[in-house]
N, C-alpha and C positions, 0 to 999 in steps of 0.2 A: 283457732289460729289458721288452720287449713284452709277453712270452709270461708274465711275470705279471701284468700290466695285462689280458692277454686270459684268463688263466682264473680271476683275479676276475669279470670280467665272465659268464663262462658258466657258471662254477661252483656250486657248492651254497653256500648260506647260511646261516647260525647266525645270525640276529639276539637280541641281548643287550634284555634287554624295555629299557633303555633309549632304546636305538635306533631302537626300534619305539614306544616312545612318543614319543620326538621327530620322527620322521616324522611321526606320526599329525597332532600337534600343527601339525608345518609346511605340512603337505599342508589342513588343512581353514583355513590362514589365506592358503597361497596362492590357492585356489582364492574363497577370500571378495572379494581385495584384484584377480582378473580376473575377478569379478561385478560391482566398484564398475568396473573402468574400463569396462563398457561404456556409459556418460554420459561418459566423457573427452573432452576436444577428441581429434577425429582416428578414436577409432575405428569411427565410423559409414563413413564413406569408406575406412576397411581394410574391414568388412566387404561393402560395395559391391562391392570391387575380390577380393576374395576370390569372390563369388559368379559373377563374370567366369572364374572358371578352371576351372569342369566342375560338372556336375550331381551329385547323389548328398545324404543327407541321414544318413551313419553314425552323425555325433557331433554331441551338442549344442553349442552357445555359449556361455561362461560369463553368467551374467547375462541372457540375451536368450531367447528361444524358437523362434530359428533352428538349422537344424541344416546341415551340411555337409559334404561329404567329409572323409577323415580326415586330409589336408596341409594342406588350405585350411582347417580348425577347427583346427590347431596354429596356424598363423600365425595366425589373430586372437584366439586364447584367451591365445598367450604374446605378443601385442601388449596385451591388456587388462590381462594379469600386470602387466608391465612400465609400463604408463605412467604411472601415479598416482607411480611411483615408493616404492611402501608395502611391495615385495615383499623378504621374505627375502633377507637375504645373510652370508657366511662372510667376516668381516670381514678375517681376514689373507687368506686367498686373496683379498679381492675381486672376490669373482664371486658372484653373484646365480643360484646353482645350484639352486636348487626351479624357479624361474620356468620356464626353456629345458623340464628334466628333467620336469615335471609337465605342462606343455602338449604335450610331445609322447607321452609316456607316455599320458597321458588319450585323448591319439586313437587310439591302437594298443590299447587297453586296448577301446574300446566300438566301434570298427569290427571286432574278432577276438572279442572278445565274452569275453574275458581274465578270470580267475578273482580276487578281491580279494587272494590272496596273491602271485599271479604278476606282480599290476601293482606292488602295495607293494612287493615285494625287487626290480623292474626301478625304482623311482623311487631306492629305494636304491643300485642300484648306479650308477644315471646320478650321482646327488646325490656319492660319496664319490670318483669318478673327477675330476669335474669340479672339486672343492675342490682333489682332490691338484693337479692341472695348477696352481692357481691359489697353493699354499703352496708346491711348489717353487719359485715363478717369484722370484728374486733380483730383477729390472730393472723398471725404473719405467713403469706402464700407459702403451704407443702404441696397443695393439689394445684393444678392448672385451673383458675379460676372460668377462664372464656370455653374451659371446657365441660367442666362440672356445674357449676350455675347457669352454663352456657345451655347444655340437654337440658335440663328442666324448662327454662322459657321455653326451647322449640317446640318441646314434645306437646306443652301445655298447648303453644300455638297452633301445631299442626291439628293435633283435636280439636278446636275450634274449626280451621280451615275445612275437617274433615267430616263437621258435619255429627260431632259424636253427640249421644246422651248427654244430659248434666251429671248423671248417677255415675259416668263410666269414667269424668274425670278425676276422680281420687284414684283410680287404677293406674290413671296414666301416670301422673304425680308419680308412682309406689314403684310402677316399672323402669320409669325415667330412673327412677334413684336406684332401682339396683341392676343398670345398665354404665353409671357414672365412674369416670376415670380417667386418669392424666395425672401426673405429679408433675409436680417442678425441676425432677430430674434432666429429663429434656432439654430445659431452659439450663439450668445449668452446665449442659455440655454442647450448649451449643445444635442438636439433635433436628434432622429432619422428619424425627418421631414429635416434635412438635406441632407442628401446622398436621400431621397425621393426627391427633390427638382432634383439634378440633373436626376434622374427618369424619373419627367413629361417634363425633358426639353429635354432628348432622344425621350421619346415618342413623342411629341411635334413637333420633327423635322419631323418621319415618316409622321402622322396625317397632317401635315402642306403640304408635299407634293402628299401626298394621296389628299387633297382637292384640290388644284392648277390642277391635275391632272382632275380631275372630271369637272375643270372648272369653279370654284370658285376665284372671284378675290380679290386681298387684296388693301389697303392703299399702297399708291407709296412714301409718303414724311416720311417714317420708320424713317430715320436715324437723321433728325435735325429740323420737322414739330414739330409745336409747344406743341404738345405732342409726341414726335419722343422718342430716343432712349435717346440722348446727352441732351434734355432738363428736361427728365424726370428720367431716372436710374442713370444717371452720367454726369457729366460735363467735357466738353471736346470738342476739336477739332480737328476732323479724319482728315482733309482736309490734312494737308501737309503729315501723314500716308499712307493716300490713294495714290498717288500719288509716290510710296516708292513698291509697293504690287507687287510681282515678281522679285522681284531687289533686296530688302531688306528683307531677313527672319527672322522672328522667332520661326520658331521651335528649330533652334539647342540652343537657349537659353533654351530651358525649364528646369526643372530641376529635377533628379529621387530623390524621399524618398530614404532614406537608413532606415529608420524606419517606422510600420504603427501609426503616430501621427500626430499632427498640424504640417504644415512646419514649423511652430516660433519658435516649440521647437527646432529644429534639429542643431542649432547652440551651444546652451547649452548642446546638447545629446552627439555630437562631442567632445566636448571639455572633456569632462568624461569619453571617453574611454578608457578605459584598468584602472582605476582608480575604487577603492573601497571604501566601505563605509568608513575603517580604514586609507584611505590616509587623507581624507576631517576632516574639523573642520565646514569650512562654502563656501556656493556659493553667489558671487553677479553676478546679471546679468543684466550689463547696455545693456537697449536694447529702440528699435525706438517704437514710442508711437502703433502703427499698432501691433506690438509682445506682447507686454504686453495686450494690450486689447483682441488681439485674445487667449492667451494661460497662460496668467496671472490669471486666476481664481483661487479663491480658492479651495481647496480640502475639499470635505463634502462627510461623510460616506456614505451616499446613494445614491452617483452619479451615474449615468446610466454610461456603458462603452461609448457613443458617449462624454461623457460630459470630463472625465476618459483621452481618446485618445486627450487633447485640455488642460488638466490640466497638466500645465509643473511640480508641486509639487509633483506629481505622478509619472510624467513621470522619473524626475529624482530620484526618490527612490529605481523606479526600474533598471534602467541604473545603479545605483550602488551596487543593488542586484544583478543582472544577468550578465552584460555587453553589454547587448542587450536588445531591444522590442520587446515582446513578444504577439502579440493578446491575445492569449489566460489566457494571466495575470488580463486583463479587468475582474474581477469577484469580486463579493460583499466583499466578503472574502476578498480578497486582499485590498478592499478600505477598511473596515475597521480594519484594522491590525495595532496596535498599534507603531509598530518597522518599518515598511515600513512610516507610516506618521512622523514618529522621523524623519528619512531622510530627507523626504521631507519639512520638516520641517526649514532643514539647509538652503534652497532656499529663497532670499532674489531677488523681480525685481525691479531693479531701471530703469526709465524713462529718456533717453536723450534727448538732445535737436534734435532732428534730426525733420525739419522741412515738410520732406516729410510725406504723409499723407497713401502713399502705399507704405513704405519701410520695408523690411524684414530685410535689413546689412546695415551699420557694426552693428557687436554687439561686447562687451567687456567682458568677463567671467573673475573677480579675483577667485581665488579660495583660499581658506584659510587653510594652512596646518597645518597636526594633529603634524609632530612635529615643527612649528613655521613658520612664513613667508607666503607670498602671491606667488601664479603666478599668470601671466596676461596673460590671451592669446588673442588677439587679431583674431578676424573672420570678414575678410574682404569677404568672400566670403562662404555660408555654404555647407559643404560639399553633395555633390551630383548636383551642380549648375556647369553649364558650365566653370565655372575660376575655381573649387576645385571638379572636376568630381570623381566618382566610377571610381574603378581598373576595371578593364576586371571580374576578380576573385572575385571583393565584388559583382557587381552586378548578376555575376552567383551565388552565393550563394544566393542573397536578391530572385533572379527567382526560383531556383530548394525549395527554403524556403516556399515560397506562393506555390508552386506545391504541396508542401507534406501536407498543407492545405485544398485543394479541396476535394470534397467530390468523385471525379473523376478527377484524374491531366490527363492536357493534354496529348497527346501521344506528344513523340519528333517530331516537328516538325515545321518549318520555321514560321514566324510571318501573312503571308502575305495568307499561305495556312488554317489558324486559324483563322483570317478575312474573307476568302471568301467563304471558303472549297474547293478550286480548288489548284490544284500542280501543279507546275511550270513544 
């Protein structure tokens, strides 16, 4: 079972121009959405704390005009990915697999000075590894998925990137896995140790092959030994997955935020668009036990914005205020404002029976209107998700939006030259 997991990862590639254009696509939107977090609460003190861990200036910053070693610029590039909460994710796996795979790929890509097609089929192969771990997984998230199945693709990827043996990638594999970690505690408190989580699992990947490199060997039975991957983070059977890897992809499932929030909310976010506080009387939102527990929380005046970006009673208050999500809404002031929690207040989540335990859809939004009567909109698919994808025109807005974010917006220019620093 390994040993096709590991000569996907070292092997040659065929990418189907699909594939390659939905990389393309996801790669120049993650890389937009950790240009905007570098204004986020929190990560001026990662970078701080990053510049504490050794000199050297390989790789740029997303967003900033700092440059840094090639670990310490994963951790804070796949910290900015991560914290707006706007980045990419494979909704049945639930894993936020661009984020982890692109921040550390980008560091190994302009510290080796990596060719634009060598980095693209190593984001590839981190990206379709790191889904599988997260679509075989049967059992309901204890571990941070994009952060746990998240290091394995990178580390897998950066080996490739980096040029390793085929003998030395079962090491990588064995140290990846006993570098893995994140729970869902985080997530349930709302926690700025979350988008840190995916952090240590970019960094993680570098580190992982920095030592393999050096000649450090790791555990070989990673993926199903009886403290492996499948026995211990999640339950599950790669095997008939495995066996699928080149043939069957998943990248172009992933799916793009149209907002920087929980994905759970974005089916309720949707369904209020273009709609005011003055249309509404009341929201139900029949949704799958997974939505409610991820974005179901209550709203308390003193939430931290991570906690805020996850609190759908919020989220929809503002979506009826503005029309839009707004990061920079995330502020004390705004939680606690009397007339914004009246809104949200109108937000009612009911619990369906939907027996999957990582399902994001269907969900069912009645709405209750101010002058009488229900609609029901039915969201078989939430928007920004491969069946109800972004216009051309919404996602270049949601891109040039996180630009005017950064504290330095990128210069125009291609996805792939921004991954590597080399032009085509």
């Amino acid at each position: 079972m390994t040993v096709a997991l590991l000569d996907f990862a070292q092997g040659p590639l065929l990418l189907p121009p699909a594939v390659r254009a939905a990389t393309l696509m996801l790669l120049e939107d993650t890389l937009a959405v950790g240009a905007a977090g570098a204004t986020a609460p929190g990560a001026e003190g990662v970078l701080v704390a990053a510049r504490g861990w050794g000199a050297g200036d390989a790789v740029p910053v997303l967003g900033r005009p700092d440059r840094l070693p090639a670990a310490s610029a994963a951790f804070v590039n796949a910290f900015q990915i991560h914290c707006l909460e706007w980045d990419a994710v494979h909704e049945r796996a639930v894993v936020h697999a661009m984020s982890v795979v692109t921040a550390a790929v980008h560091a190994v890509a302009h510290h080796r000075r990596a060719s634009r097609e060598a980095a693209l089929e190593a984001v590839v192969v981190g990206v379709e590894i790191a889904c599988l771990l997260g679509v075989a997984a049967t059992s309901p998230l204890k571990f941070f998925r994009p952060a746990t199945a998240g290091l394995i693709g990178a580390a897998l990827a950066c080996a490739r990137l980096a040029g390793l043996p085929r003998d030395r990638f079962g090491d990588v594999l064995g140290l990846a896995h006993a570098q893995v970690a994140g729970t869902m505690q985080a997530h349930v408190e709302g926690a700025l140790a979350l988008p840190l989580q995916i952090a240590n699992a970019a960094r993680a990947a570098i580190t992982t092959v920095d030592l393999v490199a050096a000649g450090l060997p790791g555990p070989h039975d990673a993926l199903t030994g009886p403290f492996g991957y499948f026995p211990l983070f999640d339950q599950g059977d790669p095997a008939p997955l495995l066996a699928t890897l080149g043939e069957s992809w998943r990248i172009p499932e992933i799916s793009i935020k149209p907002w920087p929030s929980g994905r759970a909310s974005h089916a309720v976010l949707s369904a209020l668009e273009g709609l005011s506080a003055s249309d509404l009387k009341s929201i139900r939102a029949e949704v799958p036990p997974l939505v409610a527990r991820l974005v179901g929380r209550p709203w308390v005046p003193d939430m931290s914005p991570a906690y805020a970006r996850l609190c759908l009673p919020f989220l929809v208050a503002v979506m009826l205020t503005d029309g839009h999500i707004d990061p920079r809404r995330f502020t004390r002031e705004n939680f606690a404002d009397p007339a914004l929690r009246a809104l949200g207040a109108r937000l009612a989540i009911i619990v369906d029976g939907n027996p999957d335990p990582n399902a994001l859809a269907p969900q069912r939004i009645v709405l209750g209107l101010a002058g009488g009567g229900e609609r029901t909109i039915e969201v078989p698919a939430t928007l920004g998700s491969p069946a109800n994808p972004l216009t051309r025109m919404q996602h270049r807005a949601k891109i040039d939006f996180a630009h005017s974010l950064a504290l330095v917006p990128p210069a125009p220019t291609d996805p792939l030259t921004l991954l590597t620093g080399a032009t085509a």
